[in-house]
C-alpha positions as CSV (number, residue, x, y, z in Angstrom):
1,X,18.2,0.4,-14.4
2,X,15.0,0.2,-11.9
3,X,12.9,3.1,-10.9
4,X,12.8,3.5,-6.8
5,X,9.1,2.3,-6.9
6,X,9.8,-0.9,-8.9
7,X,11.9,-2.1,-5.9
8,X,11.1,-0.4,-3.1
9,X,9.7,-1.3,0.6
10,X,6.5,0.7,1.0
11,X,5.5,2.1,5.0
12,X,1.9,3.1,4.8
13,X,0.6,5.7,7.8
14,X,-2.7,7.2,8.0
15,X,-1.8,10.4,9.6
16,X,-5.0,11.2,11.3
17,X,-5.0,7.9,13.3
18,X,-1.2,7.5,14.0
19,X,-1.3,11.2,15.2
20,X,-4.6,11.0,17.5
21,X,-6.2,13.4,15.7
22,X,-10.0,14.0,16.7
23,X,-12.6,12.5,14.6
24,X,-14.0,15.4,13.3
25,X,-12.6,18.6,12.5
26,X,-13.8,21.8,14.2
27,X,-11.5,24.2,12.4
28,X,-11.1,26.1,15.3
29,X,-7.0,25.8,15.9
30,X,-4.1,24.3,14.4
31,X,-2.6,21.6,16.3
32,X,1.1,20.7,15.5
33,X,0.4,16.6,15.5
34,X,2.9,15.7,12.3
35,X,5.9,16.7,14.0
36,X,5.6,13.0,16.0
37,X,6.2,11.3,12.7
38,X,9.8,13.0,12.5
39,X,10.7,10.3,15.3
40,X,9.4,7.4,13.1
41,X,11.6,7.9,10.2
42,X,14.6,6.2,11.4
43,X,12.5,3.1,12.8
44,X,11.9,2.9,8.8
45,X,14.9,2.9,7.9
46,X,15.5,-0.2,10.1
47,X,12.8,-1.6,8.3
48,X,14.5,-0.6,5.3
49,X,12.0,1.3,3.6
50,X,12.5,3.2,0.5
51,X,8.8,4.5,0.0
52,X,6.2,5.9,2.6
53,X,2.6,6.0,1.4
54,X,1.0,8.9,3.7
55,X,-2.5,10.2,3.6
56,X,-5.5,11.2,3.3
57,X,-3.2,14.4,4.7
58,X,-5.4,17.3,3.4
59,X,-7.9,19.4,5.3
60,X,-11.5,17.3,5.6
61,X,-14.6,17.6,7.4
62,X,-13.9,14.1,9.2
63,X,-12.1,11.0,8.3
64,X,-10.0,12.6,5.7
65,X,-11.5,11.6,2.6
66,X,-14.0,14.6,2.3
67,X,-11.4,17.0,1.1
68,X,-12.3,20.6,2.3
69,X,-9.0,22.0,0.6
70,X,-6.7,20.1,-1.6
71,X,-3.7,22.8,-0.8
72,X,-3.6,22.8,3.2
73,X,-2.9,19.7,5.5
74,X,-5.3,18.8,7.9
75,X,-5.1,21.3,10.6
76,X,-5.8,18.6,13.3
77,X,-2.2,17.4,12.0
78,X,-0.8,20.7,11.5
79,X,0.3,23.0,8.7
80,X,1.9,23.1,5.4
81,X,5.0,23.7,7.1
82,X,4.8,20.5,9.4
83,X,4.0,18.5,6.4
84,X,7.1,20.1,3.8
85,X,9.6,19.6,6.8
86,X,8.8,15.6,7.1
87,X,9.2,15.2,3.5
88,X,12.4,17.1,3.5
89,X,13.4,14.4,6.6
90,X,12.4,11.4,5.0
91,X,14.6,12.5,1.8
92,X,17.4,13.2,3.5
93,X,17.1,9.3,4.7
94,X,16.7,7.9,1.1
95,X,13.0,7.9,1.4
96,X,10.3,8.8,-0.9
97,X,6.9,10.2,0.0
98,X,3.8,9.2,-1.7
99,X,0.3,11.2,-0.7
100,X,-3.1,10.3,-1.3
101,X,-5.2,12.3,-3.9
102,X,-8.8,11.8,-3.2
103,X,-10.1,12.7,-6.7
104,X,-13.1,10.9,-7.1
105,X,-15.1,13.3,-4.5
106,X,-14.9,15.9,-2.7
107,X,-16.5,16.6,1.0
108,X,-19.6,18.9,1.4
109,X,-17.1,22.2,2.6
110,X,-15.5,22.0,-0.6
111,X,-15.6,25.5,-2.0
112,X,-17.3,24.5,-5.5
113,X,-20.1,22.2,-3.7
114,X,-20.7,25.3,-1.3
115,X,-21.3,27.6,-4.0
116,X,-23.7,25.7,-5.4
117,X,-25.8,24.9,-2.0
118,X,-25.5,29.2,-2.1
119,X,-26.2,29.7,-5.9
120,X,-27.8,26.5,-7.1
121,X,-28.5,27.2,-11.1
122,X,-26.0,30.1,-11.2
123,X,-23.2,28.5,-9.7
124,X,-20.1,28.8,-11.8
125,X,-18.9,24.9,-10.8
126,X,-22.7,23.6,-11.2
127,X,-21.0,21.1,-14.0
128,X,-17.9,20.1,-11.6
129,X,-19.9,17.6,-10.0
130,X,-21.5,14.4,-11.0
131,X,-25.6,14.1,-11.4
132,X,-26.6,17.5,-10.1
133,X,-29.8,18.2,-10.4
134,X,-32.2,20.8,-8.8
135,X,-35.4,19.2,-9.7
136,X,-35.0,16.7,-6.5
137,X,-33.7,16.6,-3.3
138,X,-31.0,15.1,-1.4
139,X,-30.8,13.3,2.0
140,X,-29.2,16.6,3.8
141,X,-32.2,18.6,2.4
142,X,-29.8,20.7,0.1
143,X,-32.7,21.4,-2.6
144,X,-31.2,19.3,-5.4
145,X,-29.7,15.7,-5.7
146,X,-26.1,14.6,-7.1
147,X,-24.5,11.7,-7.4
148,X,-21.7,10.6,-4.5
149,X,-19.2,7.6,-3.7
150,X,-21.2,4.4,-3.1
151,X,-24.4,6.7,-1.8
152,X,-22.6,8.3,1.4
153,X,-24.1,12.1,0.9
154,X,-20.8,13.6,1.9
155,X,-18.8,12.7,-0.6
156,X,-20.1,14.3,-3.9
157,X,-18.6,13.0,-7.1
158,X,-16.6,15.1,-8.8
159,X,-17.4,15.4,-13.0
160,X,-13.5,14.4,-13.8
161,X,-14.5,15.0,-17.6
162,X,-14.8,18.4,-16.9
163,X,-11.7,20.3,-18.1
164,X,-12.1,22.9,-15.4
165,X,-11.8,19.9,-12.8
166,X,-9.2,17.9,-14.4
167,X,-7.1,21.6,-14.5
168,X,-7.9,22.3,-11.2
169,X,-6.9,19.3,-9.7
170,X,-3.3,19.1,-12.1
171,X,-2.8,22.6,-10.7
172,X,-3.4,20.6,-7.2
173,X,-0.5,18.1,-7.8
174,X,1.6,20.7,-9.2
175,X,1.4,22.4,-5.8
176,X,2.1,19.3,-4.5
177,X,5.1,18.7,-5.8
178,X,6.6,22.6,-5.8
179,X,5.3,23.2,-2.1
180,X,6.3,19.9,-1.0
181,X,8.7,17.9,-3.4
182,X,6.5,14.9,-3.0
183,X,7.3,11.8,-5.3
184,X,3.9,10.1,-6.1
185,X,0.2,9.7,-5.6
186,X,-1.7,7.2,-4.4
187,X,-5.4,7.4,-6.1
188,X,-8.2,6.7,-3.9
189,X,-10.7,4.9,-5.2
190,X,-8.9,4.0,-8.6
191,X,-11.2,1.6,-10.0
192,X,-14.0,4.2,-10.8
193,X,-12.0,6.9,-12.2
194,X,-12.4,8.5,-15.6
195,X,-9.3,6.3,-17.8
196,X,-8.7,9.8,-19.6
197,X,-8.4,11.2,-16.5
198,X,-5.6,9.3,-15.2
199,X,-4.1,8.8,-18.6
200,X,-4.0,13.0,-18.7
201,X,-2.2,12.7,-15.1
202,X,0.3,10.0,-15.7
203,X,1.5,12.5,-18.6
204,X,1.0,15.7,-17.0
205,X,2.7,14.3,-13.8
206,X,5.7,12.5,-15.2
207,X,6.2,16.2,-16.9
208,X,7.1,17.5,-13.3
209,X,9.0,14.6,-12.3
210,X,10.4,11.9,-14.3
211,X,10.2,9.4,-11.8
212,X,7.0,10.4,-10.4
213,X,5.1,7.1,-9.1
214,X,1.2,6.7,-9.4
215,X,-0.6,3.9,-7.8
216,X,-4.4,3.2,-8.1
217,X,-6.9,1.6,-5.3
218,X,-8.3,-1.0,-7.5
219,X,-10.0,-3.9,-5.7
220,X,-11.6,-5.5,-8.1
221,X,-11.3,-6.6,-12.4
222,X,-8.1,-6.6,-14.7
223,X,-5.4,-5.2,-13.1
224,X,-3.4,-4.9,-16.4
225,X,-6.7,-2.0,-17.3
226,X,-5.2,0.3,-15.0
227,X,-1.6,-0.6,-14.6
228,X,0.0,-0.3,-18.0
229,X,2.3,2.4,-19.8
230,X,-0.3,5.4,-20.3
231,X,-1.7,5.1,-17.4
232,X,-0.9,3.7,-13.9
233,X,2.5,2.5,-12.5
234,X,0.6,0.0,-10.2
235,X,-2.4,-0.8,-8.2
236,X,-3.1,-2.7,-5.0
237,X,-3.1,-6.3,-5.2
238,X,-6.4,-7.4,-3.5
239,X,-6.2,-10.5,-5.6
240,X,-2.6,-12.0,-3.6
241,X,-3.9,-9.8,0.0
242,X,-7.1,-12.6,0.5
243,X,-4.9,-15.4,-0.3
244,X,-2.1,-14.3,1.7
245,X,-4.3,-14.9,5.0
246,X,-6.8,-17.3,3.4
247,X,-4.3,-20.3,2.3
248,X,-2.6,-20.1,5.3
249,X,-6.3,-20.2,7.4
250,X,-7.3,-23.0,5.3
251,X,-4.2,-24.9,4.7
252,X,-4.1,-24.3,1.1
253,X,-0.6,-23.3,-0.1
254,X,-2.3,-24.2,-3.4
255,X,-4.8,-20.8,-3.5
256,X,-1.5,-18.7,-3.2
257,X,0.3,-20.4,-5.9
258,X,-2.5,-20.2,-8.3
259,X,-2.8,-16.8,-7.8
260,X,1.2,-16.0,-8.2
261,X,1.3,-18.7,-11.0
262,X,-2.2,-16.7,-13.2
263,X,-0.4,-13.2,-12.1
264,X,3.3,-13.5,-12.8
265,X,4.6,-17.0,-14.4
266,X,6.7,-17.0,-16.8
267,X,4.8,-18.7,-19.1
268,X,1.3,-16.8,-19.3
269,X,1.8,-14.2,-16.2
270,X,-1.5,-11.9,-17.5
271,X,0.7,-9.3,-15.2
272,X,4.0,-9.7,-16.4
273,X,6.1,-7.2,-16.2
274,X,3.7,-5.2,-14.0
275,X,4.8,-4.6,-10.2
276,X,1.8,-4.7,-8.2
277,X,1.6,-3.3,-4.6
278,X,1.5,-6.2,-1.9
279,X,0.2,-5.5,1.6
280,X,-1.4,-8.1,4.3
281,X,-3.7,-5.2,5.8
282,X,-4.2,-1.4,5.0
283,X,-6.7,1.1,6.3
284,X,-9.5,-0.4,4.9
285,X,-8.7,-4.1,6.0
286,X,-8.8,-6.0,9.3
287,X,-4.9,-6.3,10.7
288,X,-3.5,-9.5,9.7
289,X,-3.3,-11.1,13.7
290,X,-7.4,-10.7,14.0
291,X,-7.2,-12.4,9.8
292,X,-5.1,-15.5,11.1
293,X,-6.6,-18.2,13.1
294,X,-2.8,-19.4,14.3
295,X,-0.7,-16.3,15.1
296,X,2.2,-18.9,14.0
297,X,1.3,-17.6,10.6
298,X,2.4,-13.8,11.0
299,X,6.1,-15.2,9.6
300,X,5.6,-16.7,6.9
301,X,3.0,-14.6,5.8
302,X,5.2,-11.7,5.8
303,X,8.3,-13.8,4.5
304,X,5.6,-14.2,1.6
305,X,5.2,-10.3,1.3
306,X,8.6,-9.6,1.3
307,X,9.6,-12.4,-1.6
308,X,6.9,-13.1,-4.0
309,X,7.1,-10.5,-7.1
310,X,5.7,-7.4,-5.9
311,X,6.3,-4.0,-3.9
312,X,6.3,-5.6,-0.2
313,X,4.1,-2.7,2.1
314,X,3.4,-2.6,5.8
315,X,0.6,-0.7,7.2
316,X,2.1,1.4,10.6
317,X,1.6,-0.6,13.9
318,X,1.6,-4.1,12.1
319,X,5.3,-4.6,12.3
320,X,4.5,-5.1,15.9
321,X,1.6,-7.5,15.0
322,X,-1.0,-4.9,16.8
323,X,-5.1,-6.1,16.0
324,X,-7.6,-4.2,14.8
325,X,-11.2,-5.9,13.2
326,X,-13.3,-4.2,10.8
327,X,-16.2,-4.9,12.3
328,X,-15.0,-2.4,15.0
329,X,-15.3,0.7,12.7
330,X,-12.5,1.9,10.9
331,X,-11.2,4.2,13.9
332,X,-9.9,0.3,14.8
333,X,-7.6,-0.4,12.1
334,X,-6.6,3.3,12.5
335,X,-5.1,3.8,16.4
336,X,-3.0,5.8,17.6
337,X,0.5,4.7,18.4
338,X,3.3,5.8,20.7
339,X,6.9,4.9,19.1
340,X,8.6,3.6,22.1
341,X,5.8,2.8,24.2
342,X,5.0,0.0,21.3
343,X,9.3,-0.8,20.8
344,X,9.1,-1.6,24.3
345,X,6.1,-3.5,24.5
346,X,5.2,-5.2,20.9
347,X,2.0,-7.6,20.8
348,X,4.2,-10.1,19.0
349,X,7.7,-9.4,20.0
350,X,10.3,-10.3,17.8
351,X,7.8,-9.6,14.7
352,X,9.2,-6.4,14.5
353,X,13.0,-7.4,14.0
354,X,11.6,-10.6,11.7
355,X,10.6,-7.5,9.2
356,X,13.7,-5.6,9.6
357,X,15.7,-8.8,8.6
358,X,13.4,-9.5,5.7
359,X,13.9,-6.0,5.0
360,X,17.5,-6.5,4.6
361,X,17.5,-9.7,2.8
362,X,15.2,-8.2,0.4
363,X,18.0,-5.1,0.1
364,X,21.0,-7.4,-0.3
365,X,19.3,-9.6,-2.8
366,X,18.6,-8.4,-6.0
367,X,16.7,-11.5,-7.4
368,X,14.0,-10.6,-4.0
369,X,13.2,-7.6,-6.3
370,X,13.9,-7.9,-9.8
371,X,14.4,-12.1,-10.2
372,X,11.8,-14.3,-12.4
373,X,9.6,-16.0,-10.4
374,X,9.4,-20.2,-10.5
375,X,7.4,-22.6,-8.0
376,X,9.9,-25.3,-7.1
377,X,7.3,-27.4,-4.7
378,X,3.9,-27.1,-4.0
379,X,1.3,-29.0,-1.5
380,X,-1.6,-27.9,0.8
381,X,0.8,-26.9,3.9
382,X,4.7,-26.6,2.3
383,X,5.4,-24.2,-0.9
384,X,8.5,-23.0,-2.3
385,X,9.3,-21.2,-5.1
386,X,12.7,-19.3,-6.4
387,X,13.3,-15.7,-8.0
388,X,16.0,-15.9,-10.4
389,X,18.0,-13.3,-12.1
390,X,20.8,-13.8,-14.2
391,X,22.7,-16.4,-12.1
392,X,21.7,-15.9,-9.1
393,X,19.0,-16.8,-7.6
394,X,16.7,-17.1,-3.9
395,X,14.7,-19.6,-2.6
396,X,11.9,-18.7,-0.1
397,X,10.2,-22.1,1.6
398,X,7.5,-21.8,3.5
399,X,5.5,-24.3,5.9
400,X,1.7,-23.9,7.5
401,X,1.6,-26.8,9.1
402,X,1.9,-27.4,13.3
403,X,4.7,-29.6,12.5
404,X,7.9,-29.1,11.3
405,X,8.4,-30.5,7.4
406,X,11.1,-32.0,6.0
407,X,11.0,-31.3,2.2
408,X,13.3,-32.1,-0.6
409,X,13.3,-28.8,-3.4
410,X,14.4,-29.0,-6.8
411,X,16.9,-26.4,-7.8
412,X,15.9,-24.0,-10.1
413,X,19.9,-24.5,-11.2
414,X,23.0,-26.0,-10.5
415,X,24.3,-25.3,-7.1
416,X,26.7,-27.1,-4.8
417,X,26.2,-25.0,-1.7
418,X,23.8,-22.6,-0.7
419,X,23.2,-19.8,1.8
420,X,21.2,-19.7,4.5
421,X,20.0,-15.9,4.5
422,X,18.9,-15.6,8.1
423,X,22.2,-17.0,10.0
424,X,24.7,-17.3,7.1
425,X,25.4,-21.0,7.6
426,X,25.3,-23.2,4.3
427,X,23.4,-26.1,3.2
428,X,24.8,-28.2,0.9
429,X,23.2,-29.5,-2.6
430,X,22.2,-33.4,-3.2
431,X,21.7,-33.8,-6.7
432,X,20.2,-31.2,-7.7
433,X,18.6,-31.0,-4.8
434,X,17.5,-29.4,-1.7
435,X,17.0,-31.0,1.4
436,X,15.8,-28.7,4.5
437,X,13.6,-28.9,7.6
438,X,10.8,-25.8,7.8
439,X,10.0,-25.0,11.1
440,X,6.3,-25.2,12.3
441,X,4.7,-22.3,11.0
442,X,7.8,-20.8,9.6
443,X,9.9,-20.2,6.5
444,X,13.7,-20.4,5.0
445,X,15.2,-17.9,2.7
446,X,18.4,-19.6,0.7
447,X,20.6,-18.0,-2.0
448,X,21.9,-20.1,-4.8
């Protein structure tokens, strides 16, 4: 039987943003912002979510990644409290919570890091961090150097071979999990972590909870390095996310296949048996509307998400096809959103119920989330492919071009009638064959 997080729809919500939290924190009151997300927990069920990624949810200097204290939420978003009773919500829907633990680094307020600006050579925690060393300097004039993510001087490196770290921070998830009965973590910035150290955590962790899910940020190299039995349940599919956007930019179906084909075929899938997590934007990204030259892509896109072997994820606000560039700054992709200010006025109406029907197809259809994956047809602007599972199977077609395409589909087996999933009319078989119209820009979803 399948885990929840080997079939589940992820929601993803960066609290800070959703919540209009300020920028920076002053740490002068508490404000009770989280409370607003109890309102957004039946618009996922509609959307038939199973898993909601949240974070970065602890107190932080700024953006939420320079962790001031690993055991208190943000108090721009509120307390402990706030945080314990929306978890408590979302499993009273059916729906896990996943937070983000920002292990590589910590942020300049961090108790250790301040104890050494105080006590330099006699700090106790002088070893907790990466490169320290008190013969140089660093760009904030603290009267030694260290090493920190990618050069930004607020975020420090933590040493995550030191045992005192690596028992510090299980101690963290282990509060995690008693204060607030979350179900996974989602590590920030993966693909530099010590291996021991997550190998230590997927143990440690799958002590406390059996089912306890870990995902890595990993946007580059060997997936399989990260995502295997001792170590990580999954990691984030950069890989499928450019093509997603790219093949459908530059009519090239062909970019997408390959990528499916290398990952998951059947017959030399270097990811088989691996669920990776599949998203068209994130935090991090530009939204998917300001990615796409023709907004007639935002369909079939998604129908791609939803049906192509993977954990489907939506970042909050895209459901409503909302824009955001990178090139903006990050406070861009981050907004803040009112509920039913956006139900009633959606960028891209009807987007919104598209994902909630996908949603459901993907529920009702076990081969959407367990089934072998097989490309049926495959040219620059049409591609289909079927998942199959015992006998039963799904096809998903999709089309890029202006036009609408009439395509003949092998079957992946014998069939006399099929199912239309998105009006429940049926389309008959010609020998052994499928005959269908795509519309422009759009997609058909057909059970076998």
């Amino acid at each position: 039987m399948s885990r929840w997080y080997e079939t589940s729809i992820f929601y993803h919500i960066y609290p800070l943003g959703l919540c209009g939290a300020p920028r920076n924190n002053e740490h002068t009151e508490t404000v009770h912002r989280l409370p607003k997300l109890l309102e957004w927990l039946e618009h996922l069920k509609e959307l038939h979510v199973g898993g909601i990624y949240i974070g970065p949810l602890f107190e932080s200097s700024s953006h939420g990644y320079d962790t001031i204290d690993y055991r208190r939420v943000d108090s721009r978003l509120g307390d402990n409290d706030d945080f314990r009773d929306f978890v408590n919500r979302a499993h009273e829907l059916g729906m896990r919570v996943v937070v983000d633990g920002v292990f590589n680094h910590t942020g300049r307020e961090f108790f250790a890091f301040e104890d050494i600006r105080r006590n330099r050579e006699n700090s106790p925690y002088r070893w907790w961090y990466k490169g320290i060393n008190f013969d140089w300097n660093s760009a904030y004039n603290d009267g030694f150097s260290y090493e920190s993510w990618r050069n930004c001087g607020n975020l420090i490196n933590l040493n995550l071979q030191n045992r005192e770290v690596k028992d510090y921070l299980f101690d963290v998830i282990r509060f995690w999990v008693s204060e607030f009965d979350i179900d996974g973590i989602r590590l920030d910035c993966a693909d530099v972590l010590d291996f021991d150290f997550m190998k230590e955590m997927r143990w440690m962790s799958g002590s406390l909870k059996e089912d306890f899910w870990l995902l890595g940020e990993v946007i580059h190299g060997d997936y399989a390095r990260w995502a295997n039995d001792s170590m990580l349940h999954s990691v984030t599919n950069y890989e499928l996310h450019k093509g997603l956007y790219s093949g459908h930019n530059d009519h090239n179906y062909f970019e997408i296949a390959h990528t499916i084909r290398r990952q998951f075929d059947a017959n030399g899938g270097i990811y088989r048996g691996r669920t990776l997590y599949t998203f068209a934007d994130n935090h991090d990204v530009a939204r998917l509307p300001d990615k796409l030259r023709d907004q007639n892509h935002l369909r079939p896109v998604y129908t791609l998400v939803y049906t192509l072997p993977g954990l489907p994820s939506v970042y909050y606000g895209s459901e409503w096809g909302i824009r955001g560039r990178k090139e903006d700054g990050d406070e861009a992709l981050r907004p803040c959103i009112d509920l039913r200010q956006i139900s009633q006025e959606p960028p891209v109406p009807g987007l919104n119920e598209y994902l909630c029907l996908l949603g459901k197809i993907r529920e009702e259809n076990a081969a959407l989330r367990e089934g072998q994956y097989r490309e049926l047809l495959l040219t620059n602007r049409q591609y289909a492919f079927a998942r199959i599972l015992g006998n039963e199977a799904v096809i998903t077609a999709v089309n890029n071009d202006d036009r609408e395409a009439d395509v003949w589909i092998p079957l992946p087996m014998a069939a006399d009638t099929l199912t239309d999933l998105t009006d429940g009319t049926h389309v008959p078989a010609e020998g052994g064959k499928l005959h269908i119209q795509i519309p422009a820009g759009g997609s058909r979803l057909l059970r076998l």
